[in-house]
Chimera marker file (.cmm) of the C-alpha trace (Angstrom):
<marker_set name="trace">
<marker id="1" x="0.000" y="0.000" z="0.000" r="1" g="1" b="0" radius="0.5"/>
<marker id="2" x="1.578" y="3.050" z="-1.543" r="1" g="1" b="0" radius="0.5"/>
<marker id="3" x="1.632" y="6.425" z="1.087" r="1" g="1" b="0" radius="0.5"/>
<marker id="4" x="2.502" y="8.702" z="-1.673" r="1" g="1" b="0" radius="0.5"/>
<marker id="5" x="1.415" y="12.261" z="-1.493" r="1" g="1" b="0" radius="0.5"/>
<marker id="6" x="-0.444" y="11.828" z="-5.369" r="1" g="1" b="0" radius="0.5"/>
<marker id="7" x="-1.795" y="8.828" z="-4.004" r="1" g="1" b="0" radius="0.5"/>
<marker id="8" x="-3.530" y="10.398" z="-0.978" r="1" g="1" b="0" radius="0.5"/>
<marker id="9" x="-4.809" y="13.152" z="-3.380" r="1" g="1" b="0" radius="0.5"/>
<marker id="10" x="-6.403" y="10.478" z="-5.651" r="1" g="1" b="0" radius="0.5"/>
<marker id="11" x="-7.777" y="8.452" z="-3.190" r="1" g="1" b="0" radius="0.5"/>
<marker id="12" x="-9.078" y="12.061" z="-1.954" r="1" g="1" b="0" radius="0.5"/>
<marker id="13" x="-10.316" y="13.079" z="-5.814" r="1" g="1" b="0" radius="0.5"/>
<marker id="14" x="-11.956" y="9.339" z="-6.286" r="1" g="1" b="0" radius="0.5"/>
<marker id="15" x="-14.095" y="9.881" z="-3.406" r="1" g="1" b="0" radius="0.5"/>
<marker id="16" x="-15.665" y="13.009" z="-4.857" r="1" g="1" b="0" radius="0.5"/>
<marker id="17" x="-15.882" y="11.540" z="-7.875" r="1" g="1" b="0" radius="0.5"/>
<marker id="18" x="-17.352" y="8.141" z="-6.580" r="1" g="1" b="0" radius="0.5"/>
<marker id="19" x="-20.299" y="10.392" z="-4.424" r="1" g="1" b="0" radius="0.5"/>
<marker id="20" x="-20.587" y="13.139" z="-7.253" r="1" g="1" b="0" radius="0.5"/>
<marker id="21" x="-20.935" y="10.012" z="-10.245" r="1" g="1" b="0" radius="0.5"/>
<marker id="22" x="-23.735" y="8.396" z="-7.747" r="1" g="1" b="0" radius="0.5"/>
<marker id="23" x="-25.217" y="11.303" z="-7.186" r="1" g="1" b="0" radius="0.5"/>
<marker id="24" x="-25.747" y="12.651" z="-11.452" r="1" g="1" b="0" radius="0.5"/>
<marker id="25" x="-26.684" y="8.593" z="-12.172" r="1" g="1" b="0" radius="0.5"/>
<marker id="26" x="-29.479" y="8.990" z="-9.111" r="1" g="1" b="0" radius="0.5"/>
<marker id="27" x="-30.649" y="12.531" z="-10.618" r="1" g="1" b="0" radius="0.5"/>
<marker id="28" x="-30.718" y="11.308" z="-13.620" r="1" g="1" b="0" radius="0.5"/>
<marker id="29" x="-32.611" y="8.385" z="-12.616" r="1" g="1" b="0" radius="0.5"/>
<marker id="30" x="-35.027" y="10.990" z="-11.223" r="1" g="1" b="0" radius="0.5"/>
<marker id="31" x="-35.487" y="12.902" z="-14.715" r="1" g="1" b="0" radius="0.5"/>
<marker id="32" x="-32.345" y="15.187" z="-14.599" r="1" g="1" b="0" radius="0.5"/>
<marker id="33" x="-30.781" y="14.273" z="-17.583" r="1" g="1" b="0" radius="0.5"/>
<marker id="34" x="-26.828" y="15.015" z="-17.359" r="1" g="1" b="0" radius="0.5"/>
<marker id="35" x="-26.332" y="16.724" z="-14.365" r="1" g="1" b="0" radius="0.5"/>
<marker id="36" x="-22.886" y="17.097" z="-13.502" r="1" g="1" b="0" radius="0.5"/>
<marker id="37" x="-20.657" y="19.091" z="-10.084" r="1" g="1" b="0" radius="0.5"/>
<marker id="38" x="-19.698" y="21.064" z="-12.797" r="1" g="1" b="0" radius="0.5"/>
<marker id="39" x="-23.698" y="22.190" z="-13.022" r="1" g="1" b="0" radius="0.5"/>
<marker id="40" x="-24.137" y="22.321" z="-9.313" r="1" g="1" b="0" radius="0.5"/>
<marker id="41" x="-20.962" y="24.902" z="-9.133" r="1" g="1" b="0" radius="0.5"/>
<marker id="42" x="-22.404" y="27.195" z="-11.871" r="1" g="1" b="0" radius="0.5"/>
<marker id="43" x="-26.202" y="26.644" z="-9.933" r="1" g="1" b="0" radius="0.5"/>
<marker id="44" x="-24.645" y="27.712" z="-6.126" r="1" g="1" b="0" radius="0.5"/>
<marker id="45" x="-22.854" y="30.605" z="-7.879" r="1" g="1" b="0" radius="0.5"/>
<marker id="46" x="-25.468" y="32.040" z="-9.536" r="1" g="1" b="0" radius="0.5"/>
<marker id="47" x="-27.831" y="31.337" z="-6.266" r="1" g="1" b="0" radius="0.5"/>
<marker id="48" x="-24.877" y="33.476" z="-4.539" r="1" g="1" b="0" radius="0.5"/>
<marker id="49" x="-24.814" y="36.460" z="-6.757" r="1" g="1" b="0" radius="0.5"/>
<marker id="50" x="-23.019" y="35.325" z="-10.142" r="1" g="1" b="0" radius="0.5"/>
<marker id="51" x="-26.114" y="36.752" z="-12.521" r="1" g="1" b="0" radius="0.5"/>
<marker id="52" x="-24.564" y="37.591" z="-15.455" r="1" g="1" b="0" radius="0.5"/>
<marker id="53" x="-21.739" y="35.376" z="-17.976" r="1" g="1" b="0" radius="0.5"/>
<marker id="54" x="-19.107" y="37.727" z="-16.832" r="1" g="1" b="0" radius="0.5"/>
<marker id="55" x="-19.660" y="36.902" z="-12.375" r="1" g="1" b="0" radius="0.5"/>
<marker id="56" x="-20.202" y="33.272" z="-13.419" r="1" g="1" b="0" radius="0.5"/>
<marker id="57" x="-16.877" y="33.240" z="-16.150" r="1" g="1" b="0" radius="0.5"/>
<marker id="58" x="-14.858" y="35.074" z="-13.217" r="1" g="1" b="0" radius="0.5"/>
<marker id="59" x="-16.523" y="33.018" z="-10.115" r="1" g="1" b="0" radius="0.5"/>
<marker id="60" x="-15.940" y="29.854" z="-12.073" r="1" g="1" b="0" radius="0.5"/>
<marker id="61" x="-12.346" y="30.863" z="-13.339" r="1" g="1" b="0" radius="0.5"/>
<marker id="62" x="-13.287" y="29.919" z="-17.447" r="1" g="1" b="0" radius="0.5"/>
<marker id="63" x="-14.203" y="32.870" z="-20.145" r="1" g="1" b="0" radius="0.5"/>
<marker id="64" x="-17.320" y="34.494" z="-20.536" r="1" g="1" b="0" radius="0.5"/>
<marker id="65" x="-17.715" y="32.354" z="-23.186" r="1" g="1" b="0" radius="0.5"/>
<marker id="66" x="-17.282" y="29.181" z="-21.612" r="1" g="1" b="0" radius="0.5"/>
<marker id="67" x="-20.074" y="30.467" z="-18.909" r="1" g="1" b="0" radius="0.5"/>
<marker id="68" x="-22.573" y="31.569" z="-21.433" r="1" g="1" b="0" radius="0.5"/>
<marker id="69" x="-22.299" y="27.896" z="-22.714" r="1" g="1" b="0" radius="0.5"/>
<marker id="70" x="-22.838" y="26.789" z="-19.360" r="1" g="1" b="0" radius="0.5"/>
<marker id="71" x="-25.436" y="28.870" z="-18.906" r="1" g="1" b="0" radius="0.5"/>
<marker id="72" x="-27.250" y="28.386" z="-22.288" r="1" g="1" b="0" radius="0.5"/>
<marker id="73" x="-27.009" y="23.970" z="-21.316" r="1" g="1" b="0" radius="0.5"/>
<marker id="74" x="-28.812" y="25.075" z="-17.809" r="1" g="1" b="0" radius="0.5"/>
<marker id="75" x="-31.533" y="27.142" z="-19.657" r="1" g="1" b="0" radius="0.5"/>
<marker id="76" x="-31.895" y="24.674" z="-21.714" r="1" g="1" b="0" radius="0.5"/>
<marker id="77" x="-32.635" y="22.334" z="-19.004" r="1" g="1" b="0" radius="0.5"/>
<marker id="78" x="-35.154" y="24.974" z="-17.403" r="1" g="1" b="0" radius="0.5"/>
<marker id="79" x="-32.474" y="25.007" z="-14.176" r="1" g="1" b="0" radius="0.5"/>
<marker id="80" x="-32.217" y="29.143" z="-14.989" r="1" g="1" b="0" radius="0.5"/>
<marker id="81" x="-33.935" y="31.760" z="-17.079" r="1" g="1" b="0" radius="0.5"/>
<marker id="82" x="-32.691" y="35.130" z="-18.174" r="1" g="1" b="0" radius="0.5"/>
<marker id="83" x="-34.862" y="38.060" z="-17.286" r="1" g="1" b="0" radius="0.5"/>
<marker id="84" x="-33.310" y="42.023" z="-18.517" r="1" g="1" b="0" radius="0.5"/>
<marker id="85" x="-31.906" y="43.835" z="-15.722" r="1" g="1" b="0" radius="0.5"/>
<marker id="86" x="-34.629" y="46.327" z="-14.475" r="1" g="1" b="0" radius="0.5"/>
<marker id="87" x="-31.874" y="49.084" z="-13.597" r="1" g="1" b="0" radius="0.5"/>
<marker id="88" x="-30.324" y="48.403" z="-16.926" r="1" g="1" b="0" radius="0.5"/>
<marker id="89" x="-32.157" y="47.520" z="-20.065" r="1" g="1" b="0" radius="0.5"/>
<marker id="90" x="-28.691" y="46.328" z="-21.745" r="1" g="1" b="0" radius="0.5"/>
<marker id="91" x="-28.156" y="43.623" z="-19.410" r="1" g="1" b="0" radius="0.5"/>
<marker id="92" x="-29.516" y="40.246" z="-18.797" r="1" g="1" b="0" radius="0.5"/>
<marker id="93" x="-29.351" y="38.548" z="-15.195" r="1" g="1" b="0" radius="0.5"/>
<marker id="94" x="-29.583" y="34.939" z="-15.531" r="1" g="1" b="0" radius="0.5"/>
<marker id="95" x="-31.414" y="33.663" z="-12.205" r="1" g="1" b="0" radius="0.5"/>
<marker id="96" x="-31.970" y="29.811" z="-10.806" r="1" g="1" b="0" radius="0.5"/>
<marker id="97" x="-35.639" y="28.428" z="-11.748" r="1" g="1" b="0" radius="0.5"/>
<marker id="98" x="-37.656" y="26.457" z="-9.119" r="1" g="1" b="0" radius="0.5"/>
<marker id="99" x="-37.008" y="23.659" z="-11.260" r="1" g="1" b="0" radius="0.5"/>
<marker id="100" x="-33.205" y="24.430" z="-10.284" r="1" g="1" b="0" radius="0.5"/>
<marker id="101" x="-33.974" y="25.172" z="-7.067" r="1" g="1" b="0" radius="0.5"/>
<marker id="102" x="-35.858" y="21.716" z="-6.826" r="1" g="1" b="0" radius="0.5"/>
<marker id="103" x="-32.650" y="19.498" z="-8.664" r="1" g="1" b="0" radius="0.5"/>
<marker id="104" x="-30.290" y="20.686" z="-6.185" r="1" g="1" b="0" radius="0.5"/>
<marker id="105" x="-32.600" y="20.206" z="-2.838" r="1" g="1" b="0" radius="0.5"/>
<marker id="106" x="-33.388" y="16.473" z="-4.302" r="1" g="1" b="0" radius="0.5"/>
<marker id="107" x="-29.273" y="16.306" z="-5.016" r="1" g="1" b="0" radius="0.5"/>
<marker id="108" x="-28.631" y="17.619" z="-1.661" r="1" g="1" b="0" radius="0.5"/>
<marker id="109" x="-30.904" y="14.769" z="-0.127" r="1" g="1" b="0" radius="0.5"/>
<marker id="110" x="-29.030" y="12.609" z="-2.796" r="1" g="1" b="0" radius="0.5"/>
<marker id="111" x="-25.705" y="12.880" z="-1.430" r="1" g="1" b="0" radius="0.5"/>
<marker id="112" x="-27.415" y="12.929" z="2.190" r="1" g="1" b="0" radius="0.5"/>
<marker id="113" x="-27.895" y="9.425" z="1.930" r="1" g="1" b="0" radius="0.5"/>
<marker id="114" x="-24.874" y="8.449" z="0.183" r="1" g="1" b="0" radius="0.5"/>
<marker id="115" x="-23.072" y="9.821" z="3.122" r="1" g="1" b="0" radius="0.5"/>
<marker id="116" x="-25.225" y="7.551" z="5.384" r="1" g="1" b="0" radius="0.5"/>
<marker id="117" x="-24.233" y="4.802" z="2.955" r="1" g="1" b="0" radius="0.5"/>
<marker id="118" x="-20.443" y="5.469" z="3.314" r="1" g="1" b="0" radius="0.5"/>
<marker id="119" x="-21.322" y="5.319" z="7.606" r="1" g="1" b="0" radius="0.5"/>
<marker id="120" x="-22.937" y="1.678" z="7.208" r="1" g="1" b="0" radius="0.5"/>
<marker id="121" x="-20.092" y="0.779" z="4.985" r="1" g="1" b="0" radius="0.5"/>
<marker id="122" x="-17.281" y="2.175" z="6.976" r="1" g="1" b="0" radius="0.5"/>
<marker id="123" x="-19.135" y="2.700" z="10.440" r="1" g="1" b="0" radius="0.5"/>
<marker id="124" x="-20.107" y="5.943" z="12.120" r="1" g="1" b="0" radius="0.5"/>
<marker id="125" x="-16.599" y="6.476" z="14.435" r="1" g="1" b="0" radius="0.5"/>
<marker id="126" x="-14.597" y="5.690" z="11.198" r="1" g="1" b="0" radius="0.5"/>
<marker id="127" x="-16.607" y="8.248" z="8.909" r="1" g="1" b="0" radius="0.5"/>
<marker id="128" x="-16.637" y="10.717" z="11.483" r="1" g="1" b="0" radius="0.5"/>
<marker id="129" x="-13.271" y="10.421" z="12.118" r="1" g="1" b="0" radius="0.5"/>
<marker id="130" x="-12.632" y="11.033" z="8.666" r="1" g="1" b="0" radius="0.5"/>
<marker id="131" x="-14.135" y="14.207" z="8.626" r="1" g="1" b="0" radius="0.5"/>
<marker id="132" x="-12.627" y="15.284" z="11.585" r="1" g="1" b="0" radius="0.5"/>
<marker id="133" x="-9.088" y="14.797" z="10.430" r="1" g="1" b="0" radius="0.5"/>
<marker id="134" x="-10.250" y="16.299" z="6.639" r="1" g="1" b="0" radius="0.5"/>
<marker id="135" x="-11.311" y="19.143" z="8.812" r="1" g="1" b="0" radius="0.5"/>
<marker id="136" x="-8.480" y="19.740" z="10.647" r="1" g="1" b="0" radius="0.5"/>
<marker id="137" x="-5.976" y="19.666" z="7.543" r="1" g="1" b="0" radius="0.5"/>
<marker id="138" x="-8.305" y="22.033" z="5.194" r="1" g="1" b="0" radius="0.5"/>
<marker id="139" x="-10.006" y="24.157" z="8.223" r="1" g="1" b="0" radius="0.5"/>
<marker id="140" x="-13.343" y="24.484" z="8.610" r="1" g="1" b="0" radius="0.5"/>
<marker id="141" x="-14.258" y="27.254" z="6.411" r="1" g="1" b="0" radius="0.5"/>
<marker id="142" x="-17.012" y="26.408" z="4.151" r="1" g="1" b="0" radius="0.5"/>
<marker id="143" x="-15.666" y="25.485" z="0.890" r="1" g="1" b="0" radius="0.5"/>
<marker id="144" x="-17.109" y="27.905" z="-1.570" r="1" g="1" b="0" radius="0.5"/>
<marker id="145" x="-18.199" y="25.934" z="-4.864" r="1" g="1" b="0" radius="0.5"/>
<marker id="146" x="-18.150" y="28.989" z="-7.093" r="1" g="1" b="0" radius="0.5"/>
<marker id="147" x="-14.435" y="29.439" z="-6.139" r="1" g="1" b="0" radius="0.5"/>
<marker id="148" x="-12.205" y="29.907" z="-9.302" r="1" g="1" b="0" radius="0.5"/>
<marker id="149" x="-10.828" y="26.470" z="-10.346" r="1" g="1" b="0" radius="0.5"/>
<marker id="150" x="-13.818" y="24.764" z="-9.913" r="1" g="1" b="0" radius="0.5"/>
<marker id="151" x="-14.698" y="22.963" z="-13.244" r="1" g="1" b="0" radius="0.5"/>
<marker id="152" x="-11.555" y="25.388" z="-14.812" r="1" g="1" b="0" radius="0.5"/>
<marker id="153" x="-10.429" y="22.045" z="-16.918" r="1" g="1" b="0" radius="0.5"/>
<marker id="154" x="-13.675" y="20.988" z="-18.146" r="1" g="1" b="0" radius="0.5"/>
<marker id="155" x="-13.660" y="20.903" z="-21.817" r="1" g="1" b="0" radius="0.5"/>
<marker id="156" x="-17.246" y="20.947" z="-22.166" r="1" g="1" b="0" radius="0.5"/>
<marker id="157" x="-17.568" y="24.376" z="-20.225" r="1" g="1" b="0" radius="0.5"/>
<link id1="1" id2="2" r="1" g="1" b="0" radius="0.2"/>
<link id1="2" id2="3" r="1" g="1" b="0" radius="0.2"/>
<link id1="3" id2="4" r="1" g="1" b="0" radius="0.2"/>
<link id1="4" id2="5" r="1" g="1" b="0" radius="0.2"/>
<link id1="5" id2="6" r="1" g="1" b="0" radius="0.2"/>
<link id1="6" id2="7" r="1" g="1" b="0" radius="0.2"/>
<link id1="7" id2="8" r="1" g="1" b="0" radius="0.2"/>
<link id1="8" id2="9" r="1" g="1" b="0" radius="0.2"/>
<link id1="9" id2="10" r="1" g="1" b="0" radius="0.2"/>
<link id1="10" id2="11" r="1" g="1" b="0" radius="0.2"/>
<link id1="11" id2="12" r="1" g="1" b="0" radius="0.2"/>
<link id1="12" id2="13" r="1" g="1" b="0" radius="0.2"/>
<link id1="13" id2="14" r="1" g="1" b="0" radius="0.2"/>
<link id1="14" id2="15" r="1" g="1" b="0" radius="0.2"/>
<link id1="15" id2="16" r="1" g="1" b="0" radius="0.2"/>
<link id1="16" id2="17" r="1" g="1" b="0" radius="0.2"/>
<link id1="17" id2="18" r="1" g="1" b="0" radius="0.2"/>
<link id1="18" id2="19" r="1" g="1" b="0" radius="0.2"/>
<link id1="19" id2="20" r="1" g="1" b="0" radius="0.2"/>
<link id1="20" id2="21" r="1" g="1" b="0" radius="0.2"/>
<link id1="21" id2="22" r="1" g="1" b="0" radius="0.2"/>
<link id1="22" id2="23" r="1" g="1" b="0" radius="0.2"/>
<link id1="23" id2="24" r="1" g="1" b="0" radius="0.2"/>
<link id1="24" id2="25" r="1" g="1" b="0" radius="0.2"/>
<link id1="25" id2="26" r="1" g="1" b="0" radius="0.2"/>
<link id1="26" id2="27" r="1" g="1" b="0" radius="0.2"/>
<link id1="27" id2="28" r="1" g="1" b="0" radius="0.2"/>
<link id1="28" id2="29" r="1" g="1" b="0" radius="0.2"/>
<link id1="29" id2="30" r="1" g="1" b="0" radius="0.2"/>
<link id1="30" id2="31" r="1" g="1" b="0" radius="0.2"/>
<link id1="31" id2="32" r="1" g="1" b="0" radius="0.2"/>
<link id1="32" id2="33" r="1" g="1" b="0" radius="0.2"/>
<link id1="33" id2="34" r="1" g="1" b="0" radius="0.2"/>
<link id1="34" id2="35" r="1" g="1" b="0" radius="0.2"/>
<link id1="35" id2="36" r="1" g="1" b="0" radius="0.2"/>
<link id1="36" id2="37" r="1" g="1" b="0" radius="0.2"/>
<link id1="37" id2="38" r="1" g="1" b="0" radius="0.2"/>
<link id1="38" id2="39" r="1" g="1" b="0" radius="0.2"/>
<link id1="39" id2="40" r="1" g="1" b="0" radius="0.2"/>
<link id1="40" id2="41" r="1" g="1" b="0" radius="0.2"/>
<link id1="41" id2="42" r="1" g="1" b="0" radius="0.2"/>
<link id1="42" id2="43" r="1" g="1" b="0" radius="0.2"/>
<link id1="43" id2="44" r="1" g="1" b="0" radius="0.2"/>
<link id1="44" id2="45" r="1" g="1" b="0" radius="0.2"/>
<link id1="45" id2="46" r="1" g="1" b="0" radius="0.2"/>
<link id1="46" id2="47" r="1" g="1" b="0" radius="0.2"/>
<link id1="47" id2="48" r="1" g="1" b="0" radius="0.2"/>
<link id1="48" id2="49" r="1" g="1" b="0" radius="0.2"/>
<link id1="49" id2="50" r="1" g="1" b="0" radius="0.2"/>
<link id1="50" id2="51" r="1" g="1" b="0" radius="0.2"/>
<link id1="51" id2="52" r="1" g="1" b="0" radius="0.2"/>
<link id1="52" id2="53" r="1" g="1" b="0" radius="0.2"/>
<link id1="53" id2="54" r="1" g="1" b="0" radius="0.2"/>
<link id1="54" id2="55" r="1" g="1" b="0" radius="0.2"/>
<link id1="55" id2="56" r="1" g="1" b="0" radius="0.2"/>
<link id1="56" id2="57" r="1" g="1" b="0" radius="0.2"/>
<link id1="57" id2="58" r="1" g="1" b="0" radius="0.2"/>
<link id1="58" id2="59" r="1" g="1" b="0" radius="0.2"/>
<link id1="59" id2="60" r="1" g="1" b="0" radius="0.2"/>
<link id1="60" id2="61" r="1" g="1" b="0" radius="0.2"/>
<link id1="61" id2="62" r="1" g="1" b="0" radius="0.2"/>
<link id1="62" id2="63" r="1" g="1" b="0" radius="0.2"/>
<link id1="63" id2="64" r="1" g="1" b="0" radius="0.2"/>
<link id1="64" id2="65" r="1" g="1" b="0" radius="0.2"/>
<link id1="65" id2="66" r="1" g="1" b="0" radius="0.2"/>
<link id1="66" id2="67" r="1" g="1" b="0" radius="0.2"/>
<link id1="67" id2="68" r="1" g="1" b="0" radius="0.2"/>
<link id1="68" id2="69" r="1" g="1" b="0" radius="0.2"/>
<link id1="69" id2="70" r="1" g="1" b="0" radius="0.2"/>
<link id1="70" id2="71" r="1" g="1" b="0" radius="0.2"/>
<link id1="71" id2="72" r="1" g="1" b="0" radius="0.2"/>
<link id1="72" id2="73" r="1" g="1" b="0" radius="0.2"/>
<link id1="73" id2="74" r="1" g="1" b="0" radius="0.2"/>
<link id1="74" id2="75" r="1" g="1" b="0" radius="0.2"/>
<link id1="75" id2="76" r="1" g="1" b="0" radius="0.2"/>
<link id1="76" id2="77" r="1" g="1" b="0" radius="0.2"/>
<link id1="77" id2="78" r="1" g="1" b="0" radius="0.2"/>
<link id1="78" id2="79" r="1" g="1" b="0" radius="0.2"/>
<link id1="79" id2="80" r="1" g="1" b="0" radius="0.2"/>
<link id1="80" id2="81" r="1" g="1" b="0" radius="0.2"/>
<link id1="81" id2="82" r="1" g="1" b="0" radius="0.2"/>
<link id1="82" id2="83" r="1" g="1" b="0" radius="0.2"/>
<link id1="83" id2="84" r="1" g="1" b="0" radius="0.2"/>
<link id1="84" id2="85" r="1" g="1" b="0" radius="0.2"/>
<link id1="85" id2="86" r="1" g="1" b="0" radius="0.2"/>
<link id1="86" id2="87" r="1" g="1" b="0" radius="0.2"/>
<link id1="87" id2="88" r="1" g="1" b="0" radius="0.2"/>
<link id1="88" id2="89" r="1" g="1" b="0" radius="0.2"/>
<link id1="89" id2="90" r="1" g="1" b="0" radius="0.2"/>
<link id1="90" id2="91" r="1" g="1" b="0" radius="0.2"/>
<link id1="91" id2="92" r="1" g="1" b="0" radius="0.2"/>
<link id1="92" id2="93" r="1" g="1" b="0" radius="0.2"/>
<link id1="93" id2="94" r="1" g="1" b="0" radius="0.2"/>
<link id1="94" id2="95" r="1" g="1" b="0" radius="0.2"/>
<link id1="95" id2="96" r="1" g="1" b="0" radius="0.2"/>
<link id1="96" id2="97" r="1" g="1" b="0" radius="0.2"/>
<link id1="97" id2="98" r="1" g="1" b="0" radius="0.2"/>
<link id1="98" id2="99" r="1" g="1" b="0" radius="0.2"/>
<link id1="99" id2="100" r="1" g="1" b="0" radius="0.2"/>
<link id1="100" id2="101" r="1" g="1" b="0" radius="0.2"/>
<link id1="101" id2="102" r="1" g="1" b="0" radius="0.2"/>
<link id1="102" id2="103" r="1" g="1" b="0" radius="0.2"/>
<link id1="103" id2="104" r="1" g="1" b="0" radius="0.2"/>
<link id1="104" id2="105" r="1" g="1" b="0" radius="0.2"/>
<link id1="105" id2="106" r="1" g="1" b="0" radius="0.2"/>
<link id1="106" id2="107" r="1" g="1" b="0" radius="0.2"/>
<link id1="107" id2="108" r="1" g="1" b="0" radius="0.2"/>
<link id1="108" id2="109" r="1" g="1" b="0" radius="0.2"/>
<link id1="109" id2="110" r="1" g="1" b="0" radius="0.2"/>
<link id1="110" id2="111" r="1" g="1" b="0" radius="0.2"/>
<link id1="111" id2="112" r="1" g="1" b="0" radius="0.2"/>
<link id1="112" id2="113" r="1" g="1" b="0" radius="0.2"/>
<link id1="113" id2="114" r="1" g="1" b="0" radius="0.2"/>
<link id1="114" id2="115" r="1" g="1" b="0" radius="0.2"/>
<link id1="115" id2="116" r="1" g="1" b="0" radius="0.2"/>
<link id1="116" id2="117" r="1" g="1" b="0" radius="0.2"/>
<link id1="117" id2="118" r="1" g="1" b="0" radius="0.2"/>
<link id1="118" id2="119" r="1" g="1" b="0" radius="0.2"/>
<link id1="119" id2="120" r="1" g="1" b="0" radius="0.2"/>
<link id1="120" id2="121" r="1" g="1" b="0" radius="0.2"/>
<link id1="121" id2="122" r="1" g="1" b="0" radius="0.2"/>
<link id1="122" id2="123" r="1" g="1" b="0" radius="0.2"/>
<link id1="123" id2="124" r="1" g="1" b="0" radius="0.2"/>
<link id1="124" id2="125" r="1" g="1" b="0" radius="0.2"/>
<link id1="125" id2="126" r="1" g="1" b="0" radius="0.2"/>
<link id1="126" id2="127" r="1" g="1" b="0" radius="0.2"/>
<link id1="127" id2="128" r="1" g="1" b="0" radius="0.2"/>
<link id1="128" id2="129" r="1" g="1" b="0" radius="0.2"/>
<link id1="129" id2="130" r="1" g="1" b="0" radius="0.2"/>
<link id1="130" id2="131" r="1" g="1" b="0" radius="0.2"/>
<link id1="131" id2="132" r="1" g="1" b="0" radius="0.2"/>
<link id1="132" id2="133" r="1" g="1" b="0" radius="0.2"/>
<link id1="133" id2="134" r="1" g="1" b="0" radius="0.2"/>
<link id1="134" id2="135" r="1" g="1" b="0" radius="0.2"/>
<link id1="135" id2="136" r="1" g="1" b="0" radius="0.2"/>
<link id1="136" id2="137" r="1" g="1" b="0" radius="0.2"/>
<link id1="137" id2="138" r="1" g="1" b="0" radius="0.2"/>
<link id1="138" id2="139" r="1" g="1" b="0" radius="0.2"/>
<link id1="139" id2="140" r="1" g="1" b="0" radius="0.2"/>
<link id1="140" id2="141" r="1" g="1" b="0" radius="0.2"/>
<link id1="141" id2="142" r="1" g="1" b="0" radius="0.2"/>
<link id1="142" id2="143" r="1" g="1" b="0" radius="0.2"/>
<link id1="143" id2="144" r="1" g="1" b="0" radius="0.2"/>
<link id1="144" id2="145" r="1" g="1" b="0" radius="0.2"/>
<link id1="145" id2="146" r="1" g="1" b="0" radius="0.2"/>
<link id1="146" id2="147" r="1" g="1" b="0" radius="0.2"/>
<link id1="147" id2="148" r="1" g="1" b="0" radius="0.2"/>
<link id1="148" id2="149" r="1" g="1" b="0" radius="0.2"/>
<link id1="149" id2="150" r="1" g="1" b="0" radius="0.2"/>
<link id1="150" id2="151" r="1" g="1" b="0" radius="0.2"/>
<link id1="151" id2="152" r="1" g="1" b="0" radius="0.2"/>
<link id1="152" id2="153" r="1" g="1" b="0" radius="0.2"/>
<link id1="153" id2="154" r="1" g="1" b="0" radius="0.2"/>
<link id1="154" id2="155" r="1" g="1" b="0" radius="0.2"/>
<link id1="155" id2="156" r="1" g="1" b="0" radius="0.2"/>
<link id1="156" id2="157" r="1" g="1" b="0" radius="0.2"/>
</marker_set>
């Protein structure tokens, strides 16, 4: 058993991925098509103030570009609408639908239980002392999703 620092970041990076997969198969088992983190990132930071291609390009560390496509694939979906910006007729806010509102409240029940999964698996003192130590090397401020980087590599941005 390898106690590489690369390995400890992959073994870090495949649990993500391993509770973000189950989570998009599960939504999309529930009628949400593709839904990705990637979507969830771009959803929290427009929730959090990101209304416009530019806030969500910047929040989300890709172009404006790259965001408008992102934002276009969530319209799309009916997860956000655009509306004109009523203190400025040349802009348009982009804003999360209920239906948007409703993915991520059935994905946050989603990876609820998928926690509680990893606790039977594991057991409770072992998962919780998981988190503990996770806490105490990345501190306990909340990690912010729309923080730049997040989704930064993702081709299909």
């Amino acid at each position: 058993m390898s106690r590489s620092g690369p390995d400890l970041a992959l073994l870090l990076l495949g649990g993500f991925r391993a509770l973000a997969d189950a989570a998009s198969r599960e939504l999309a088992e529930r009628g949400y098509g593709d839904v990705r983190a990637v979507d969830d990132f771009a959803l929290h930071a427009i929730l959090s103030g990101a209304d416009s291609a530019s806030e969500l390009g910047r929040r989300m560390a890709v172009t404006k570009q790259a965001a408008a496509k992102r934002i276009a694939a969530l319209e799309a979906r009916g997860f956000v609408s655009r509306a004109p910006d009523p203190s400025d007729g040349r802009r348009t806010r982009i804003q999360v639908t209920p239906l948007g509102a409703t993915m991520l409240a059935e994905g946050q029940q989603i990876m609820d239980r998928l926690r509680a999964d990893w606790e039977g698996r594991v057991g409770e003192g072992t998962l919780a002392q998981m988190e503990e130590a996770l806490r105490e090397l990345v501190g306990t401020r909340p990690v912010r999703l729309d923080a730049p980087g997040w989704g930064a590599d993702d081709p299909t941005l």
